[in-house]
C-alpha positions in Angstrom: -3.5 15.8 -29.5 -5.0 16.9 -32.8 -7.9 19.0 -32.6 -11.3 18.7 -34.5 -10.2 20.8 -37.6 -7.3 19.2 -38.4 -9.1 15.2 -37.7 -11.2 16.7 -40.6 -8.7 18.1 -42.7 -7.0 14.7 -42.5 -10.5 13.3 -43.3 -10.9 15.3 -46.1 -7.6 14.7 -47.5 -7.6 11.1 -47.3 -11.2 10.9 -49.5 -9.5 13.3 -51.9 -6.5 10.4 -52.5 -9.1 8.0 -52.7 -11.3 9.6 -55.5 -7.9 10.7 -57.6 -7.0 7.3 -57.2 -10.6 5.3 -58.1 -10.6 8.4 -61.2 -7.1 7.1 -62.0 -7.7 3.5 -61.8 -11.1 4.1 -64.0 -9.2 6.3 -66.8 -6.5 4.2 -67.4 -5.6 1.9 -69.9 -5.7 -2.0 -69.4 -2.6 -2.9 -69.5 -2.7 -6.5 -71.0 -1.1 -9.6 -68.9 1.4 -11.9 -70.5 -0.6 -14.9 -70.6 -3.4 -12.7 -72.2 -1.4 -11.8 -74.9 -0.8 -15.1 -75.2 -3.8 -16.6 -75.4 -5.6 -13.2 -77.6 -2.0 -13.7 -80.5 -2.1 -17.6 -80.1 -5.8 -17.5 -80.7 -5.4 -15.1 -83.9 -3.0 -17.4 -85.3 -5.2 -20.2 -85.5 -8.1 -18.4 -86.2 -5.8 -16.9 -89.4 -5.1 -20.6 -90.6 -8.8 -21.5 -90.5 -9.9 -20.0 -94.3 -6.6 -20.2 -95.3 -6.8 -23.8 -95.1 -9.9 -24.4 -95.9 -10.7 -21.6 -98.4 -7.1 -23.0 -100.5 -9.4 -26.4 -100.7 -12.3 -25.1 -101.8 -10.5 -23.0 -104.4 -9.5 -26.2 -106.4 -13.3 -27.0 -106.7 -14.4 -23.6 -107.9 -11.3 -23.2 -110.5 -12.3 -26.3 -111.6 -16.2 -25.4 -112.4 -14.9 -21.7 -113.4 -12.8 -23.5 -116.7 -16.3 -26.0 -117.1 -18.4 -23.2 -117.6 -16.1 -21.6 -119.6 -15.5 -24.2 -122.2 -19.6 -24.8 -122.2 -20.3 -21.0 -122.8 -17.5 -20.4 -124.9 -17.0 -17.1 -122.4 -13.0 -16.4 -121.7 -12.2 -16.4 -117.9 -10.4 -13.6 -116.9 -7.8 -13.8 -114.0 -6.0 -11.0 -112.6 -3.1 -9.9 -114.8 -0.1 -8.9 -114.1 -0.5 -5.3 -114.8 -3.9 -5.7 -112.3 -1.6 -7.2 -109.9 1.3 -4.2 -110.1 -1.5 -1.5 -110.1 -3.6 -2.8 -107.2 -1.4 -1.2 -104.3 -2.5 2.0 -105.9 -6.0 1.4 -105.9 -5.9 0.0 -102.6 -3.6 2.9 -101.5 -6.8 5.6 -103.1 -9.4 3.6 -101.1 -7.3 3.5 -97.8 -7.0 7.8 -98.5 -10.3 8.0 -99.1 -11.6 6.4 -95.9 -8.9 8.2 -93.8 -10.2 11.8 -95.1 -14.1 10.4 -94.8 -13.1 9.7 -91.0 -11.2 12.9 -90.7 -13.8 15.2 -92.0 -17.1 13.5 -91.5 -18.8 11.8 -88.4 -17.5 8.5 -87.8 -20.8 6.9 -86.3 -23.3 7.8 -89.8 -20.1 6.4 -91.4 -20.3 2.9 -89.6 -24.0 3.2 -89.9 -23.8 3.0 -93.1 -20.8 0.1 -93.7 -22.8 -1.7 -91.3 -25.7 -2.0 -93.2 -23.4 -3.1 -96.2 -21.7 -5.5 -94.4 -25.1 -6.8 -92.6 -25.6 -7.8 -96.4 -22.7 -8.7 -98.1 -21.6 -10.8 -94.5 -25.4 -12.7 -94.3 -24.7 -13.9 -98.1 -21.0 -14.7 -97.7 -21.4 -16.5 -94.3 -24.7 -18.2 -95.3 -23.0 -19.7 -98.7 -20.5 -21.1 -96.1 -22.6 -22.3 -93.5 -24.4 -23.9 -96.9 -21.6 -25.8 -98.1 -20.5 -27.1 -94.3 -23.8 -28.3 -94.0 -24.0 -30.0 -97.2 -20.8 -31.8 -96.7 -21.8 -33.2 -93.0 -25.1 -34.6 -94.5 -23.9 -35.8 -97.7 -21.5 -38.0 -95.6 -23.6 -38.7 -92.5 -26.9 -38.7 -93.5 -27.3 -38.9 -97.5 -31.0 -39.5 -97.5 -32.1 -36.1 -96.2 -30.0 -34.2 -98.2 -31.9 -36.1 -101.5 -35.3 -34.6 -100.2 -34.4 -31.5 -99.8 -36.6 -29.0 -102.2 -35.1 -27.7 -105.1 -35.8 -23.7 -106.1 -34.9 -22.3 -109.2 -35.2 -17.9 -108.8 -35.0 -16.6 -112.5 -35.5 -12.8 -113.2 -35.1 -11.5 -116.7 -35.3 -8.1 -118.8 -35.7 -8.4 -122.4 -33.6 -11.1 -123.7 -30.9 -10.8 -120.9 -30.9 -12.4 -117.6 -30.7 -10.4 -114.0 -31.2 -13.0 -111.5 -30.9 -16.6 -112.3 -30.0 -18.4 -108.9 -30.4 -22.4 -108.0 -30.8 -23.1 -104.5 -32.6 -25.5 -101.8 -33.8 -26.3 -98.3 -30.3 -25.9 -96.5 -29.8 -22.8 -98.3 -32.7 -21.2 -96.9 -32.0 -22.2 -93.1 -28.5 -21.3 -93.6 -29.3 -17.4 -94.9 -32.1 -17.3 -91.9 -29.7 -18.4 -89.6 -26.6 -16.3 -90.7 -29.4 -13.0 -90.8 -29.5 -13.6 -87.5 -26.2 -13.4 -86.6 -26.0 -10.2 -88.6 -28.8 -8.7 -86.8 -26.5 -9.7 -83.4 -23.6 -7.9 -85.3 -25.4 -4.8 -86.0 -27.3 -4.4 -82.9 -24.1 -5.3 -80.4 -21.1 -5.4 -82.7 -19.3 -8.7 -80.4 -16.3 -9.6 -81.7 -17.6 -13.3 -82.5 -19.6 -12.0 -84.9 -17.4 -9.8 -86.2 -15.3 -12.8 -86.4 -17.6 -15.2 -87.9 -18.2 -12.7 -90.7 -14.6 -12.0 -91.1 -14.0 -16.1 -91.4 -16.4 -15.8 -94.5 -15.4 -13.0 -96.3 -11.9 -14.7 -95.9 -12.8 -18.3 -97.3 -14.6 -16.3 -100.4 -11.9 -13.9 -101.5 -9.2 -16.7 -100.7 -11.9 -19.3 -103.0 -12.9 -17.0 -105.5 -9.6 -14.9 -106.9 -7.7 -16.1 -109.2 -3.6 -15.2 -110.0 -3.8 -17.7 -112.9 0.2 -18.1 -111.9 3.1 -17.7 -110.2 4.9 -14.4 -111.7 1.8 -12.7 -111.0 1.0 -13.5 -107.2 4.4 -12.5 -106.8 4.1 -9.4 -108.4 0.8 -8.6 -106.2 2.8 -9.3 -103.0 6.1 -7.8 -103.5 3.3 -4.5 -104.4 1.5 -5.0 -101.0 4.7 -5.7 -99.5 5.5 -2.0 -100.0 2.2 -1.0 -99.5 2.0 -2.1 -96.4 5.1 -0.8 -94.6 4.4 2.8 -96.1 1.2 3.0 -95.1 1.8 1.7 -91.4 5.6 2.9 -90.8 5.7 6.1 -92.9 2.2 7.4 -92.0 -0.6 7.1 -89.0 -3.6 6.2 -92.2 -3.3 3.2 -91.7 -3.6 2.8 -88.2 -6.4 5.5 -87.8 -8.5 3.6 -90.3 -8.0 0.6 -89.0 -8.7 1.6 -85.4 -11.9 4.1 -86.9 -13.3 1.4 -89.4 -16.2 -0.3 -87.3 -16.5 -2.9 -89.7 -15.9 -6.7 -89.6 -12.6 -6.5 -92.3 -10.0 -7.4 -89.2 -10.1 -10.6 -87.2 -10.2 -9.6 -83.3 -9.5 -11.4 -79.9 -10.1 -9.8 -76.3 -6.6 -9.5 -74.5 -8.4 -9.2 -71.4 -10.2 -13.1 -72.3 -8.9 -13.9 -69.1 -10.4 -12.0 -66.8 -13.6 -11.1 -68.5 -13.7 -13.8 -70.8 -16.5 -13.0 -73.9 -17.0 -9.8 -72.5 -13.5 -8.5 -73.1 -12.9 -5.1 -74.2 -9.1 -4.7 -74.8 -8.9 -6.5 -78.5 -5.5 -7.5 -80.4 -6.7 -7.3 -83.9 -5.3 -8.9 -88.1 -6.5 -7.3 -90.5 -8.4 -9.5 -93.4 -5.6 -8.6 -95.9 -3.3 -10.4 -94.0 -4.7 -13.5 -94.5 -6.2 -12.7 -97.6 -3.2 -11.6 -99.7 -1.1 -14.9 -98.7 -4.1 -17.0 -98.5 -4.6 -16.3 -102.9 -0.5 -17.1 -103.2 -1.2 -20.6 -100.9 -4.3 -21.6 -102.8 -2.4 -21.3 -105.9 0.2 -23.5 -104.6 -2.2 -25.6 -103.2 -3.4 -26.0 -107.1 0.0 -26.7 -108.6 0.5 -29.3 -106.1 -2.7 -30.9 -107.7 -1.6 -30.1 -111.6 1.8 -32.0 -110.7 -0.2 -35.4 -109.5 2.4 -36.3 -107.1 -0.2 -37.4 -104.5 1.6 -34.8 -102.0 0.9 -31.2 -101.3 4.0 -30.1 -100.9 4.4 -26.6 -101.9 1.0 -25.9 -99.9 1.8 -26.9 -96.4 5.5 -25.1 -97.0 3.8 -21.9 -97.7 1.1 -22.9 -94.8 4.4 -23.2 -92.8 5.7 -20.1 -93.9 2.5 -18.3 -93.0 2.7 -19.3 -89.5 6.4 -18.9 -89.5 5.8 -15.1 -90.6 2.8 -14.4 -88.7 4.8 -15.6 -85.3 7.9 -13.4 -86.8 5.1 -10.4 -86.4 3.5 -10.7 -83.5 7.0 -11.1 -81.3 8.0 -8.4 -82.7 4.9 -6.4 -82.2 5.4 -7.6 -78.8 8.5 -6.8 -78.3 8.6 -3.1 -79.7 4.8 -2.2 -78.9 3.9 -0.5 -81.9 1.2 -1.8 -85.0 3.5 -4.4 -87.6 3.2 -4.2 -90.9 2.5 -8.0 -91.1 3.0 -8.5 -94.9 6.6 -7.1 -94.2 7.0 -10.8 -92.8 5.1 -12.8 -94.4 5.7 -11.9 -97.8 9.4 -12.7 -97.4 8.3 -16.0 -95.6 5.5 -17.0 -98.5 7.8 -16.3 -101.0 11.0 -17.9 -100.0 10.2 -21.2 -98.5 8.3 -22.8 -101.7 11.4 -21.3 -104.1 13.9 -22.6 -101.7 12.0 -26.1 -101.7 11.4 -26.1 -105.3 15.4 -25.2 -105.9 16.1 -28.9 -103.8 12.8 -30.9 -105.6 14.0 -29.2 -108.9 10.7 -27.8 -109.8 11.9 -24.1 -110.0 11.0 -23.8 -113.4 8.1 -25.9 -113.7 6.8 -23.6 -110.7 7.3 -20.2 -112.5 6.0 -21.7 -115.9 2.8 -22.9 -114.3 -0.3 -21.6 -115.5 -4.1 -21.9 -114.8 -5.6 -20.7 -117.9 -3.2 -20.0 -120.6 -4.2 -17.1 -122.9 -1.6 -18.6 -125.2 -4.0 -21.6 -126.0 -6.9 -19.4 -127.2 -5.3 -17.2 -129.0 -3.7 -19.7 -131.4 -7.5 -20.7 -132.6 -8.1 -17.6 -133.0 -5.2 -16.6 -135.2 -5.9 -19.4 -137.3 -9.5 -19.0 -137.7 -8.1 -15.4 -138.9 -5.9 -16.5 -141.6 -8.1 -19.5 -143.0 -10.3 -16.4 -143.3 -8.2 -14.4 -144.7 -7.0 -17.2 -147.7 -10.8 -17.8 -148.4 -10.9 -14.2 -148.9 -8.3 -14.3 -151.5 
């Protein structure tokens, strides 16, 4: 029979366990279930498509007011070049240093206090001009009539002869910033990964709308750059990671592994960074456009890239999978962007119509120009 000492000793020993255990269970990581996984990398995929898709549309649009305003002003557009394209892994290699010393050497939360305030802007203004043009589109095709009243502003600011502010906007785009402030004061105040999310979808659409190659020989230029860029910075150094992990700041898409079992509330996030879809999403868009200068009535070279995309972003996340450690993604989807559209224009015979596209051809304006020059030049003599 025990005696009273050691019943206690027993006691004592068996809360011991249980508090190393409870201390244990509370300290360590969540380890993420297959069919979260699953559900956090299927749901990135499809959130990746999203501006791809619909920022590749709204591209053609935009290029097409961009030459418009050109040829009314008489102002030269100015695409990236190729020597922008080759030289922007190096600036994006500086900036990606820069932040990685700035989280090193300074505090990290004054640092995301004050991205967060940049982003608050810059994400209200991207997000709202969205939210603008969604909402424009649904009543201009279900309900015409209230789109017609809406008020018309005209903001114009000017110093001396030049202008600083000249912006045209109406009813929807006032709901639309109010709205989208709101979710940026939600952003700020709780950082949730929907709307980090939301304002990640709209810095996407914009960059993937807005930027311009011009043509083929450059996008590739910019991607086989990246493509280097990014497996140095990931496999060859921990910047890359650090940053990404340290860099409060909605420039990734995010999904909660743990969806499952905490649903919105999840903590554990798989993350894509913006560039991801970004970088490719330019190259598509472009396609997407030379599918529209050939008139064929068929995107073809847009949904092989799309294809590609997914092909390449599945490639990554299997492998991410399967080996545990951060991918480089552009190391597959590069390859897969790049390849597919050659390969099909090889078998549609377009190869060389593909590499000899062009947006705006400098070639065109600088043949005016060299004859204004020498009519000129023979008046002179």
């Amino acid at each position: 029979m025990s005696s009273g000492s050691e019943v206690v000793d027993q006691i004592n020993a068996t809360l011991a366990e249980a508090v190393n255990q409870a201390a244990t269970n509370g300290t360590a990581k969540f380890k993420s279930t297959p069919e979260g996984m699953f559900v956090a990398y299927g749901s990135l995929v499809v959130m990746a498509l999203i501006p791809i898709f619909y920022g590749s549309f709204r591209s053609i649009g935009f290029q097409k007011e961009q030459k418009v305003r050109s040829q009314e002003s008489g102002e030269k557009l100015e695409p990236m070049s190729r020597k922008e394209a080759a030289l922007f892994p190096l600036y994006a290699s500086c900036a990606l240093v820069g932040l990685y010393v700035f989280f090193k050497f300074f505090s990290k939360e004054h640092i995301n206090l004050l991205l967060s305030a940049y982003f608050f802007v810059l994400g209200t203004i991207s997000l709202s001009s969205v939210l603008s043009n969604l909402v424009e589109y649904f009543l201009g095709r279900f309900a015409p009539n209230l789109l017609k009243r809406s008020s018309k502003f005209h903001m114009l600011f000017t110093q001396d002869e030049g202008e600083i502010i000249n912006l045209n906007f109406d009813t929807k785009d006032i709901a639309s910033f109010i709205g989208c402030a709101g979710i940026g004061v939600w952003y700020i105040l709780k950082k949730h990964w929907i709307a980090n999310n939301l304002f990640g979808f709209a810095f996407a659409i914009k960059a993937i709308e807005y930027i311009n190659l011009n043509n083929i020989v450059t996008g590739c230029i910019l991607l086989c750059g990246l493509f280097v860029y990014d497996i140095f910075w990931v496999f060859g150094t921990d910047v890359m990671v650090t940053v990404a992990k340290s860099f409060d700041a909605p420039i990734k898409l995010i999904f909660p592994q743990d969806f499952l079992e905490n649903g919105v509330y999840g903590s554990q996030f798989a993350m894509l960074g913006l560039g991801d879809i970004v970088i490719p999403g330019i190259f598509i868009a472009l396609l997407l456009r030379f599918d529209v200068s050939l008139n064929r009535g068929k995107n073809v070279y847009f949904y092989t890239s799309f294809i590609a995309y997914i092909v390449g972003l599945l490639i990554t996340m299997l492998v991410m999978v399967y080996f545990k450690h951060a991918q480089p993604a552009l190391l597959y989807l590069v390859p897969c962007c790049i390849i597919f559209p050659f390969t099909v224009s090889l078998f549609k015979g377009d190869f060389m119509t593909l590499f000899k596209y062009e947006e705006h051809s400098t070639e065109e304006e600088e043949e005016p120009a060299q004859q204004q020059n020498e009519a000129e030049q023979k008046k002179s003599k």
